[in-house]
Structure formats: structure tokens, C-alpha cells
N, C-alpha and C positions, 0 to 999 in steps of 0.2 A: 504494500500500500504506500502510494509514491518513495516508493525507491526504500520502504522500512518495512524489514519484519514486525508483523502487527499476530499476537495471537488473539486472536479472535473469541477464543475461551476465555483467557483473562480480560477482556477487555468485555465481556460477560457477566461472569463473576464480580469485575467493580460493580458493573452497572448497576447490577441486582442490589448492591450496598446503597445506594442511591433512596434520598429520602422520596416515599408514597410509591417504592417500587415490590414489587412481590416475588419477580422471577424476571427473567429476559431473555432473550433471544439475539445475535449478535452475527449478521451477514454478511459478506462482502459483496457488493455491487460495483460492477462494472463505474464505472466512469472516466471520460474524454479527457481530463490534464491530470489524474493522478491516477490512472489503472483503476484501479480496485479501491476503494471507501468501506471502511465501516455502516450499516446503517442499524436502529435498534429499536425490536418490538418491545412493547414492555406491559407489563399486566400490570393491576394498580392493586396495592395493597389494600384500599378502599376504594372500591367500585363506583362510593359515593361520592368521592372525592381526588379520583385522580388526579396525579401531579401534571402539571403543566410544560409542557414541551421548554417553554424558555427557562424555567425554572432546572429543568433535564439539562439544556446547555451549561447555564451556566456551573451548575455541579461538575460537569464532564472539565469547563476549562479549569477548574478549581483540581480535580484528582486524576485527570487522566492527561498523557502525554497526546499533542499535536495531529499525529499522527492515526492515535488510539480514538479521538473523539466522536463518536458517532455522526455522521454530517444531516441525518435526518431521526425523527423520534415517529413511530408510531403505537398507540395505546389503540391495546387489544382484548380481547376479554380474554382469553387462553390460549396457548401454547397449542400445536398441532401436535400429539404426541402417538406412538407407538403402542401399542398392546401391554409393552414390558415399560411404559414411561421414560423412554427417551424421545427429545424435543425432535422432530421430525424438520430439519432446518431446511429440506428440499420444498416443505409446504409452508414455511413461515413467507406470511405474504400474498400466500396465494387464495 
């Protein structure tokens, strides 16, 4: 992801620390001047209250390096998961 090993698990794993966050999901999509971006689904710890996308950025420029930052947020209700509960990242998004 522009030119930087980005693990996408860890870069996951922050997220989900992320305040009004529950779980996440953490992609790479394609994009035109930096290859591949991060982008991140996120479930909301209260449904009723989900956190706010710029509230999300600014957390990421606070804990996460440059690179790592998700360039987009989307709030979801659940994770696409497997039989056995692993997050199905082919269907995240779709």
C-alpha cells in the first residue's frame, strides 16, 4: 500500500480498539496513485449510537500510521461470516 507493507490484520485489530467500535473488517482496494488502500467496515458497539465516520478518522490519524489509515469508513450491521465464524473478507462489501 503505496510502496509500504501494510498488515491489514493489524491494522484491524487497532480499529476494533477504536471508540463505538464492536469488530471490523479491514480490505485493500485497489486505487489509481497509491495501488492498494486500506478501506474499513465497522459494526457499532451500539446500534443506537454509532460512531461517526469523522470521529473514525480522526482516531485512525491519532493511532494509526499514514499508510495504515483507512481512506474510507463504512458502518455495517454484521460481518459476513462463515459457518465456523471466520469474517468472510471476499463478501465484506458486497
Amino acid at each position: 500500500m503505496s510502496g509500504e507493507n501494510v498488515s491489514l490484520t493489524e491494522v484491524e485489530a487497532a480499529v476494533a480498539q477504536a471508540p463505538g467500535v464492536l469488530e471490523a473488517a479491514v480490505v485493500g482496494v485497489s486505487d489509481p496513485v497509491r495501488d492498494t488502500v486500506p478501506v474499513a467496515y465497522v459494526v457499532a458497539r451500539d446500534p443506537d449510537e454509532p460512531p461517526h465516520t469523522e470521529d473514525l478518522d480522526e482516531w485512525a490519524v491519532r493511532n494509526l500510521a499514514p499508510a495504515a489509515r483507512p481512506r474510507a469508513w463504512h458502518l455495517i450491521d454484521e460481518l459476513p461470516r462463515t459457518s465456523v465464524g471466520k469474517v468472510r473478507r471476499f463478501r465484506v462489501g458486497s
